[in-house]
PyMOL commands that place a pseudoatom at each C-alpha (Angstrom):
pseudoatom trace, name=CA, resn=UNK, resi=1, chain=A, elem=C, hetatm=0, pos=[0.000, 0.000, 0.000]
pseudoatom trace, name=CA, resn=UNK, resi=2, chain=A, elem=C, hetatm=0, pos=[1.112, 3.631, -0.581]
pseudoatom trace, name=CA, resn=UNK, resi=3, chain=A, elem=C, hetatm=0, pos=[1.186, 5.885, 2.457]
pseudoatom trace, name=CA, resn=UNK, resi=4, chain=A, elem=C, hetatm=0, pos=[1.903, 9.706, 2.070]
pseudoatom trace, name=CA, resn=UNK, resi=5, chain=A, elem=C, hetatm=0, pos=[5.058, 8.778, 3.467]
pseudoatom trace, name=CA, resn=UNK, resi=6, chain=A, elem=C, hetatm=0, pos=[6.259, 6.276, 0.535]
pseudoatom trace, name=CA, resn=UNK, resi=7, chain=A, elem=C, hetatm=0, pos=[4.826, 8.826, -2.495]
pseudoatom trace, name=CA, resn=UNK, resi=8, chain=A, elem=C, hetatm=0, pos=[6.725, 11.591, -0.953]
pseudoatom trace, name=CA, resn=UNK, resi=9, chain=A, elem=C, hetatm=0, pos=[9.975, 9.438, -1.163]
pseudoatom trace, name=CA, resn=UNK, resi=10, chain=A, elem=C, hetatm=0, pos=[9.087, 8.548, -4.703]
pseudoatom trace, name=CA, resn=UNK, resi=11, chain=A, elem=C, hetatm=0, pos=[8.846, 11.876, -5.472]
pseudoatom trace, name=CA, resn=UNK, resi=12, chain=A, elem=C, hetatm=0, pos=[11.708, 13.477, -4.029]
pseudoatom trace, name=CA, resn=UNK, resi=13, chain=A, elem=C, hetatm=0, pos=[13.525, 11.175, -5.299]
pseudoatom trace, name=CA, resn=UNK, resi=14, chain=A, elem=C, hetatm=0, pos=[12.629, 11.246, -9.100]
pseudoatom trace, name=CA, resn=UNK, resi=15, chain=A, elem=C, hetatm=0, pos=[13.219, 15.343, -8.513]
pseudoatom trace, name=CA, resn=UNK, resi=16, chain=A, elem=C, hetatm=0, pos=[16.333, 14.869, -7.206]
pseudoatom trace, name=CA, resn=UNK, resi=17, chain=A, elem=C, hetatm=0, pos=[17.753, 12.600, -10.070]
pseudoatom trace, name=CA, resn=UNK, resi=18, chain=A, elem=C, hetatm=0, pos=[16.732, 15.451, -11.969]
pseudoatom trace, name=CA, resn=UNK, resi=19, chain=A, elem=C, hetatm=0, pos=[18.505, 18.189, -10.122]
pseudoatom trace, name=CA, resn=UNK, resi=20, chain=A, elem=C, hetatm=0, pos=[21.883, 16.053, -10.765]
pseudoatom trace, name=CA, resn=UNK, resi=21, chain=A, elem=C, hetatm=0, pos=[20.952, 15.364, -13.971]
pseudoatom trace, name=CA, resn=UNK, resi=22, chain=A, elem=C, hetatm=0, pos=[20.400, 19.173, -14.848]
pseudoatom trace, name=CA, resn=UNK, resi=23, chain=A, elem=C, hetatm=0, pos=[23.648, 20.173, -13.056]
pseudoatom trace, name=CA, resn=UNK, resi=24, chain=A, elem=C, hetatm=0, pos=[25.413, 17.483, -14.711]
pseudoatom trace, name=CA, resn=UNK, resi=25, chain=A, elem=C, hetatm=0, pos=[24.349, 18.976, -17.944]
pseudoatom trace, name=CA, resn=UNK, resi=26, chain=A, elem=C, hetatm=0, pos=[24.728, 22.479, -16.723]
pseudoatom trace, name=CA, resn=UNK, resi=27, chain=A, elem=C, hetatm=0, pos=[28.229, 21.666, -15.983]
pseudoatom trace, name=CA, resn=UNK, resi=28, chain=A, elem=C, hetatm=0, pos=[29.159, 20.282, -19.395]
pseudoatom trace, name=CA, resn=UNK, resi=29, chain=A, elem=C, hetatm=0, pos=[28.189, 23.066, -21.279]
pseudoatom trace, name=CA, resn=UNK, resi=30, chain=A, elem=C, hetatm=0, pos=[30.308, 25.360, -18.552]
pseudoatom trace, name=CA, resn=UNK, resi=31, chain=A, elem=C, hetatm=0, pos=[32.963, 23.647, -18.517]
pseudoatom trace, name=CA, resn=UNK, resi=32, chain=A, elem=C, hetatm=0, pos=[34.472, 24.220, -21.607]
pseudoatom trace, name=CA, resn=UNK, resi=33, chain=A, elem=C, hetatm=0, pos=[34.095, 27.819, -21.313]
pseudoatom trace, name=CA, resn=UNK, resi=34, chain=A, elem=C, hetatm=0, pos=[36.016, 28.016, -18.254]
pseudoatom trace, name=CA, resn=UNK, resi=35, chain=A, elem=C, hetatm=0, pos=[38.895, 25.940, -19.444]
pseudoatom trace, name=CA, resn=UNK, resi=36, chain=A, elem=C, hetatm=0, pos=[38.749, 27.945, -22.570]
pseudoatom trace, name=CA, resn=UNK, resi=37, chain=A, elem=C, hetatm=0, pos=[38.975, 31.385, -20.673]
pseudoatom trace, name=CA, resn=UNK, resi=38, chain=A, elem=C, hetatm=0, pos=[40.572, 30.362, -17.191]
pseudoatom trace, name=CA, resn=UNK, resi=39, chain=A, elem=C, hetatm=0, pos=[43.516, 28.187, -18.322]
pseudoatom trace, name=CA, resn=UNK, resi=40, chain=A, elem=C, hetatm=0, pos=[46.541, 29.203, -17.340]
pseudoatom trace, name=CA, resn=UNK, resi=41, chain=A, elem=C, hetatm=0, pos=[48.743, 26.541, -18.675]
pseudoatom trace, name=CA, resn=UNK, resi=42, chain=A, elem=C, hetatm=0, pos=[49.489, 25.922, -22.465]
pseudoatom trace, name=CA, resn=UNK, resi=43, chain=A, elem=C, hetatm=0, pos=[47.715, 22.884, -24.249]
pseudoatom trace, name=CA, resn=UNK, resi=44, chain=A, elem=C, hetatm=0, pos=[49.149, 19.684, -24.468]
pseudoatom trace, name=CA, resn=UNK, resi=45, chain=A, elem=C, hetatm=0, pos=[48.068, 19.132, -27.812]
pseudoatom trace, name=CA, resn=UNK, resi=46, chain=A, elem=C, hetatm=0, pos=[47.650, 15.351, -27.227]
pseudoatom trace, name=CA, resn=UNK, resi=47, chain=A, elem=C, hetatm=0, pos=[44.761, 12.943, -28.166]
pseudoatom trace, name=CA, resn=UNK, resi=48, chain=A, elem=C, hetatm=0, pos=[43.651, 10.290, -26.313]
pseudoatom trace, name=CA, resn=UNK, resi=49, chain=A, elem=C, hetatm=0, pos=[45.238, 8.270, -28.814]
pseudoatom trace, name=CA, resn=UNK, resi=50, chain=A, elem=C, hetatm=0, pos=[48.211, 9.900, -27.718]
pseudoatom trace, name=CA, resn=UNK, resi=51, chain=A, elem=C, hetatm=0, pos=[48.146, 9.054, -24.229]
pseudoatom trace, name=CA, resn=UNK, resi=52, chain=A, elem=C, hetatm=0, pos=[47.053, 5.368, -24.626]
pseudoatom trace, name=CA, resn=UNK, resi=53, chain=A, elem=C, hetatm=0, pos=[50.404, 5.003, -26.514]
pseudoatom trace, name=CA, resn=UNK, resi=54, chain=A, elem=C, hetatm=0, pos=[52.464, 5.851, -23.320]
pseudoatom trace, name=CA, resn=UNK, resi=55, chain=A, elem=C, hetatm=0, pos=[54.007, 2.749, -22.201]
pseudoatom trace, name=CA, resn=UNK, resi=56, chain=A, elem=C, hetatm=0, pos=[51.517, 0.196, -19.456]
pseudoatom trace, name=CA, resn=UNK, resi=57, chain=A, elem=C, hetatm=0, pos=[52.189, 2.081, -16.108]
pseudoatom trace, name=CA, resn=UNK, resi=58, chain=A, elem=C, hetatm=0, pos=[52.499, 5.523, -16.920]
pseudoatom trace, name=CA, resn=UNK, resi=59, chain=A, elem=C, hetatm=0, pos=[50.449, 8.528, -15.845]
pseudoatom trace, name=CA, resn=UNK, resi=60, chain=A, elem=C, hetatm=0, pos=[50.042, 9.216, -19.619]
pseudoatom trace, name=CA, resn=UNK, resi=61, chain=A, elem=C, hetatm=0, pos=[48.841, 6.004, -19.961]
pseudoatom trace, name=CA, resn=UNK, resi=62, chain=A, elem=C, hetatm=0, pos=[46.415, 6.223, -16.878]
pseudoatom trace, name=CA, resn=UNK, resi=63, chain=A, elem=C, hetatm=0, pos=[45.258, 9.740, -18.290]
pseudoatom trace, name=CA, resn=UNK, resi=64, chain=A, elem=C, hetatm=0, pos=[44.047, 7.982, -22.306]
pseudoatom trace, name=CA, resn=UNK, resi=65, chain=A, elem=C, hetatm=0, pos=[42.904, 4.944, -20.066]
pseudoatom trace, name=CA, resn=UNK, resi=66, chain=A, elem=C, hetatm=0, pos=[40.786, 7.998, -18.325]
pseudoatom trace, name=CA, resn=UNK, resi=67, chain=A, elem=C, hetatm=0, pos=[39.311, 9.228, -21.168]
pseudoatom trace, name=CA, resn=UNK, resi=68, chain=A, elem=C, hetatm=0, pos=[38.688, 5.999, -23.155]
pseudoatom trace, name=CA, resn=UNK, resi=69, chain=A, elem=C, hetatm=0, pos=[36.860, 4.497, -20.331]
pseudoatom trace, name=CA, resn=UNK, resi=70, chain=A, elem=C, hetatm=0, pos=[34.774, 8.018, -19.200]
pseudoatom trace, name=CA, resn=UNK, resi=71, chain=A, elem=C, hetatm=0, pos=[34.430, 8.153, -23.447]
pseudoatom trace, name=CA, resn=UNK, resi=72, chain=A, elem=C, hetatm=0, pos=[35.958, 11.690, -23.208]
pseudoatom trace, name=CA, resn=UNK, resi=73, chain=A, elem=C, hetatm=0, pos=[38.592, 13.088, -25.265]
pseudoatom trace, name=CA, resn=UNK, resi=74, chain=A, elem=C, hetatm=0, pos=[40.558, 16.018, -24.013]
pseudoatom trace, name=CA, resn=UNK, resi=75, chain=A, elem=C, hetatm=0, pos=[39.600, 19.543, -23.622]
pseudoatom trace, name=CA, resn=UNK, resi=76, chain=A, elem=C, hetatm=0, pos=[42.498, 22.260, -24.498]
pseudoatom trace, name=CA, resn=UNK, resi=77, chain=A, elem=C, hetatm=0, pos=[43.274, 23.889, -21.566]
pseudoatom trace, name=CA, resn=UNK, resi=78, chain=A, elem=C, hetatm=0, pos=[41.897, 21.463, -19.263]
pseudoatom trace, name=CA, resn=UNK, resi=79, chain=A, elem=C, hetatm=0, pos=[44.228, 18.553, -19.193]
pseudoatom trace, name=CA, resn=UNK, resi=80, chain=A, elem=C, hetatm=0, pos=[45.799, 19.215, -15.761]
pseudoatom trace, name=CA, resn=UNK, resi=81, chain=A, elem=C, hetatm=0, pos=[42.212, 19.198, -14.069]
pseudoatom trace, name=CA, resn=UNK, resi=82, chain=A, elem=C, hetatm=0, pos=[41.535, 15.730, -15.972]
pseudoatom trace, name=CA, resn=UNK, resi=83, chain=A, elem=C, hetatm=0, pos=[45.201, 15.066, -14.474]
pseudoatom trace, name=CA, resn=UNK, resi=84, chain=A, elem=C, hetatm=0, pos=[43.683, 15.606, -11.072]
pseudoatom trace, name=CA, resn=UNK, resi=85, chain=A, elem=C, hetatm=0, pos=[40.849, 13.060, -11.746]
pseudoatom trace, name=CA, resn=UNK, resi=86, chain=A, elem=C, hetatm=0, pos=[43.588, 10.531, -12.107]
pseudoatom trace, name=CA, resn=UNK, resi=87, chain=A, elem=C, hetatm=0, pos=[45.975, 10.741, -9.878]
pseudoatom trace, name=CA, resn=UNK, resi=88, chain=A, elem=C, hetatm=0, pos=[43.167, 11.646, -6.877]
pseudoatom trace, name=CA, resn=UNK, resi=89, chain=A, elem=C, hetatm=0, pos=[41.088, 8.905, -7.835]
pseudoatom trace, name=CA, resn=UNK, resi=90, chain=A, elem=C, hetatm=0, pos=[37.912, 10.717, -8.828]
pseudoatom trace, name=CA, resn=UNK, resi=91, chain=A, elem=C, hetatm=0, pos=[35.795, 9.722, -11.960]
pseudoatom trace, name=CA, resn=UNK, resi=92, chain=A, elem=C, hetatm=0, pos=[34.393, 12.322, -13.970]
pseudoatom trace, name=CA, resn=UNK, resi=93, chain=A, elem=C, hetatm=0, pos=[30.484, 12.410, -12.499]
pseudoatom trace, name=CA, resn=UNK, resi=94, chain=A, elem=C, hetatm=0, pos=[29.127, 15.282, -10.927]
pseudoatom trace, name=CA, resn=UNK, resi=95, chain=A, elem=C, hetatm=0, pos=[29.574, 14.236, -7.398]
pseudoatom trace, name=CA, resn=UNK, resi=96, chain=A, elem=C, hetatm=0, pos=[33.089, 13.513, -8.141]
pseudoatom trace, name=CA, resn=UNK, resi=97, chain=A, elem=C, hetatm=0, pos=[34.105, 16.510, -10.050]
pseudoatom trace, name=CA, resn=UNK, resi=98, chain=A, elem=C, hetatm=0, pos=[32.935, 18.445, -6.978]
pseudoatom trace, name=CA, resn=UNK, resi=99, chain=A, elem=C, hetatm=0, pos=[34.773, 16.537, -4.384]
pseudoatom trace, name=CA, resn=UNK, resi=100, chain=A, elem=C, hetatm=0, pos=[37.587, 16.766, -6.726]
pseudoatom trace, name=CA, resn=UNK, resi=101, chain=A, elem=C, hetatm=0, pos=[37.178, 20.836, -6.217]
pseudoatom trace, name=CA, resn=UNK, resi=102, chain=A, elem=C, hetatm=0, pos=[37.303, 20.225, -2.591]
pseudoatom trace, name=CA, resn=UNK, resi=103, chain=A, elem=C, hetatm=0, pos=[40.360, 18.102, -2.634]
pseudoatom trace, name=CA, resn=UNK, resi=104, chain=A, elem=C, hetatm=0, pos=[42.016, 20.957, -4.160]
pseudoatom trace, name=CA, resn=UNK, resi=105, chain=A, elem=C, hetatm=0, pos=[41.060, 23.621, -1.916]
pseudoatom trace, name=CA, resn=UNK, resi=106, chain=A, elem=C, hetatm=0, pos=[41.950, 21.407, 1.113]
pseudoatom trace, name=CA, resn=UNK, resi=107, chain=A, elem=C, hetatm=0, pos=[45.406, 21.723, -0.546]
pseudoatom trace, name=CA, resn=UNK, resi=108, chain=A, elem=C, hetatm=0, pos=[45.871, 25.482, -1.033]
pseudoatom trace, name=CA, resn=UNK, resi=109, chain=A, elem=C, hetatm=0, pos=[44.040, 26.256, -4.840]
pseudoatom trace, name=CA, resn=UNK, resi=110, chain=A, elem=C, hetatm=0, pos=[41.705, 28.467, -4.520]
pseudoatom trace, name=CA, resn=UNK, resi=111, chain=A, elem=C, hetatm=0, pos=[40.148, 29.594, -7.297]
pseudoatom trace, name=CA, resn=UNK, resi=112, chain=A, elem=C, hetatm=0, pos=[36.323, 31.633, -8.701]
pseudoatom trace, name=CA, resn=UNK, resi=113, chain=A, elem=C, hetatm=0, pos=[35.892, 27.716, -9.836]
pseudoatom trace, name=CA, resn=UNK, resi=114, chain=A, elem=C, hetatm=0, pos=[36.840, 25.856, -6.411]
pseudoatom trace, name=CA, resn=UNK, resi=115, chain=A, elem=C, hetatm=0, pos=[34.682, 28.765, -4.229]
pseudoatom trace, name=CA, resn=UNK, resi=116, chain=A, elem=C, hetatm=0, pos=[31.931, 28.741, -6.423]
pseudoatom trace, name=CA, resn=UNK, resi=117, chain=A, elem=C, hetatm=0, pos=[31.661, 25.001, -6.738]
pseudoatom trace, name=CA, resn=UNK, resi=118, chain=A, elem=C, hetatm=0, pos=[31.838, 24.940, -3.090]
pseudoatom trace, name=CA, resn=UNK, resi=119, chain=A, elem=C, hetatm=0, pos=[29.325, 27.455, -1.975]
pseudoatom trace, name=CA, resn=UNK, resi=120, chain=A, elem=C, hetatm=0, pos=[27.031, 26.252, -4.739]
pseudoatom trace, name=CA, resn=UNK, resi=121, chain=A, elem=C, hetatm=0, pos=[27.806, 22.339, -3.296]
pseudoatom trace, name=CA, resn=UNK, resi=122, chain=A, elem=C, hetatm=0, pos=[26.920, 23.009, 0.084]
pseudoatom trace, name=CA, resn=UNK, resi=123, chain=A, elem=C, hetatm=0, pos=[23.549, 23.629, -1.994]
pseudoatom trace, name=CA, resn=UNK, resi=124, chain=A, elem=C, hetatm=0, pos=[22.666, 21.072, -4.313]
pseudoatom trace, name=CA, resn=UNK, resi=125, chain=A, elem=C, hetatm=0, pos=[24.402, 17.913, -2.625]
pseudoatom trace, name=CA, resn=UNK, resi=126, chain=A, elem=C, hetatm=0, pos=[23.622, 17.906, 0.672]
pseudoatom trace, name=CA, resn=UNK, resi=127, chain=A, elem=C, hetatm=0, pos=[23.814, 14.501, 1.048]
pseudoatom trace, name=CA, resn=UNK, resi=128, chain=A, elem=C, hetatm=0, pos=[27.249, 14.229, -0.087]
pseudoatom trace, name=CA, resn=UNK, resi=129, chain=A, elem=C, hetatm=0, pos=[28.453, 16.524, 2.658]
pseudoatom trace, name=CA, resn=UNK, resi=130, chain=A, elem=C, hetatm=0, pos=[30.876, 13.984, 4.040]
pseudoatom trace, name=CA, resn=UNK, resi=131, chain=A, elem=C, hetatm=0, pos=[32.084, 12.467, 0.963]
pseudoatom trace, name=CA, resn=UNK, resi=132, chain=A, elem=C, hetatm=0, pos=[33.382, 16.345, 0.462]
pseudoatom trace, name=CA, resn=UNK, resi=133, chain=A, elem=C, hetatm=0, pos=[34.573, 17.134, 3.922]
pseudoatom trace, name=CA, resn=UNK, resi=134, chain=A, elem=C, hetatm=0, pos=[36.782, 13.706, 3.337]
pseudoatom trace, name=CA, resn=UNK, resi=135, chain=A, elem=C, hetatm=0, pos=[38.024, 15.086, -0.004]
pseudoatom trace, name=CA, resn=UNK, resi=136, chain=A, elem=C, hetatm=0, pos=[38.664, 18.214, 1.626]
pseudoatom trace, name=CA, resn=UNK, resi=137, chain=A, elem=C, hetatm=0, pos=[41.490, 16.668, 3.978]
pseudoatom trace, name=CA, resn=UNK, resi=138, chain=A, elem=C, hetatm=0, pos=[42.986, 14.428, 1.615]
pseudoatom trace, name=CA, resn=UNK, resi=139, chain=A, elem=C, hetatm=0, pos=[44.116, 17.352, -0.289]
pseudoatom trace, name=CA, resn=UNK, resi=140, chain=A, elem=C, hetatm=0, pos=[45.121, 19.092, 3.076]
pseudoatom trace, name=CA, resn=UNK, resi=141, chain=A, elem=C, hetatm=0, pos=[46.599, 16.051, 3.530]
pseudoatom trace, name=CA, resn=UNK, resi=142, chain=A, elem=C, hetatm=0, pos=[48.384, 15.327, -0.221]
pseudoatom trace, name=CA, resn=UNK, resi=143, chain=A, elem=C, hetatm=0, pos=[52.013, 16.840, -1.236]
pseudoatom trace, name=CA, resn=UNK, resi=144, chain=A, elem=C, hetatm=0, pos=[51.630, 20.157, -2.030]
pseudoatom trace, name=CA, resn=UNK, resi=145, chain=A, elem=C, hetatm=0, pos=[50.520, 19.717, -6.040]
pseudoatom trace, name=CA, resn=UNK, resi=146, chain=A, elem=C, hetatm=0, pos=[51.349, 23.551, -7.180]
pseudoatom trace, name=CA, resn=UNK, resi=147, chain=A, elem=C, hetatm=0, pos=[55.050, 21.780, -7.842]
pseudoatom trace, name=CA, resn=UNK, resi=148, chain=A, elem=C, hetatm=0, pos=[53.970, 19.444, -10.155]
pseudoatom trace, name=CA, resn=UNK, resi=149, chain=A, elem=C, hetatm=0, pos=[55.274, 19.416, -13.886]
pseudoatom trace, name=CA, resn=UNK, resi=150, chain=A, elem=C, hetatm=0, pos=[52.651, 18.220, -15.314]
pseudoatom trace, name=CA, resn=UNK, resi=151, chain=A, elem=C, hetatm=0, pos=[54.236, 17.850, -18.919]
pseudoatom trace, name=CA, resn=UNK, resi=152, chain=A, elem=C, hetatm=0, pos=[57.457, 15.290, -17.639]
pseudoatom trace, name=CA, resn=UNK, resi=153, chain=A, elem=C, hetatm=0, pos=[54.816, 13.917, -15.504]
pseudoatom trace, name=CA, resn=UNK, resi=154, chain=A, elem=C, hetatm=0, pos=[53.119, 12.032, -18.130]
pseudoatom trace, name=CA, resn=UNK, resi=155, chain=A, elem=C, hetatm=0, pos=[56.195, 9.726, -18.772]
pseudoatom trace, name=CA, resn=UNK, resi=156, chain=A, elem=C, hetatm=0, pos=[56.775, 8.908, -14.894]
pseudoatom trace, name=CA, resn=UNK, resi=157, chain=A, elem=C, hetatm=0, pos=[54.956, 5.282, -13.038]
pseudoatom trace, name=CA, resn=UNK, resi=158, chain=A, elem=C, hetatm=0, pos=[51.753, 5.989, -12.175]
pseudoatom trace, name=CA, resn=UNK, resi=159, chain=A, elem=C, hetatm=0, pos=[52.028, 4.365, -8.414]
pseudoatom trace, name=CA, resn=UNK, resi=160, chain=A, elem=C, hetatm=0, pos=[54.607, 5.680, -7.778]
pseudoatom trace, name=CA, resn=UNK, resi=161, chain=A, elem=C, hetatm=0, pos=[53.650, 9.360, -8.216]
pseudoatom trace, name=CA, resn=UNK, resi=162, chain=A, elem=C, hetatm=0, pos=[50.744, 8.401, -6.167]
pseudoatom trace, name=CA, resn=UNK, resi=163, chain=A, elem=C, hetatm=0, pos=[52.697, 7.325, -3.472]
pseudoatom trace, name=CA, resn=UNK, resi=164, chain=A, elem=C, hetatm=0, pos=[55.021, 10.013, -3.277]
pseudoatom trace, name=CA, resn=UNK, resi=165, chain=A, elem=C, hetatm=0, pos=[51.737, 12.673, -3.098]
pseudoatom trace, name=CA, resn=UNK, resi=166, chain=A, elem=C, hetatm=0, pos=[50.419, 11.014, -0.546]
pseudoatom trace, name=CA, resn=UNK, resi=167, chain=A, elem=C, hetatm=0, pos=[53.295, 9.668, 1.613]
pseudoatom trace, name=CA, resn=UNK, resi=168, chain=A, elem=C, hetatm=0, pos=[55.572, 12.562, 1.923]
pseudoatom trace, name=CA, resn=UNK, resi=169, chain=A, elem=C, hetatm=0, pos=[55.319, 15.415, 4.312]
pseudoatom trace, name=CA, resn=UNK, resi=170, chain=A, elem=C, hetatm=0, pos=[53.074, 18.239, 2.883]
pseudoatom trace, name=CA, resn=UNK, resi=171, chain=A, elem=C, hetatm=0, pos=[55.496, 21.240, 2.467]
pseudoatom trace, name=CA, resn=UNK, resi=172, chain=A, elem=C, hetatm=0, pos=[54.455, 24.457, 3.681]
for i in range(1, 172): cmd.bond("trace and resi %d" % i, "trace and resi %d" % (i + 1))
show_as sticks, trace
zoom trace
């Protein structure tokens, strides 16, 4: 039997698949725009093609792997954010690209992008307030990643790099 209680469930529910939905969508067509405007860092230039031909083991191999499996190619401009995803572990859904945001403020960026996605997160996923908090201090607690090269990067061993961001000492 349906009580009040089981329809309002079902409802809010159903309207909030569509809020993530929406602001999935919303943040698709934005995103290009910002990388477009707000990159600081030259483009790569490389396809995912390019990346899957770095040798088994290497962050440019875990970067095309990225892509090919998300069925993304790379943006100009934003291949150090989809960088991020990889080496912090984050996919590329909404949820994740806002934690990832939140990992990178707990380690010193802070950007329009990371406060806005922040304030506006606070928001629209209140339910994933502790999956952000917990992003939040593994970037406080990750190797400071402003001293990354990202372009010399892409040849080194994937664990390894991992290992050294999140075993070392965070430099202040």
């Amino acid at each position: 039997m349906n009580t009040p209680v089981k329809n309002y469930r079902k409802i809010t529910d159903i309207l909030w698949q569509i809020h993530l939905k929406t602001s999935s969508f919303v943040a698709h067509l934005v995103g290009p725009i910002v990388f477009n405007f707000g990159a600081k860092e030259p483009a790569w230039n490389r396809s995912m093609n390019d990346l899957l031909a770095f040798p088994e083991g290497t962050v440019g191999k875990a970067l095309g792997d990225f892509f090919k499996k998300n069925k993304l190619e790379p943006i100009s401009g934003a291949e150090l954010h989809d960088l991020y995803h990889v080496l912090f572990g984050f996919s590329s859904s909404f949820k994740d690209e806002v934690a990832l945001q939140f990992f990178l403020r707990g380690n010193g960026k802070n950007s329009i992008a990371s406060y806005s996605t922040s304030v506006g997160a606070w928001c629209i996923l209140p339910t994933e307030w502790s999956y952000l908090r917990s992003s939040y201090e593994r970037g406080k607690n990750c190797s400071d990643i402003s001293k990354l090269d990202p372009g010399s990067i892409l040849f080194e061993n994937f664990d390894k790099v991992r290992a050294t961001l999140f075993n070392e000492n965070k430099t202040t």
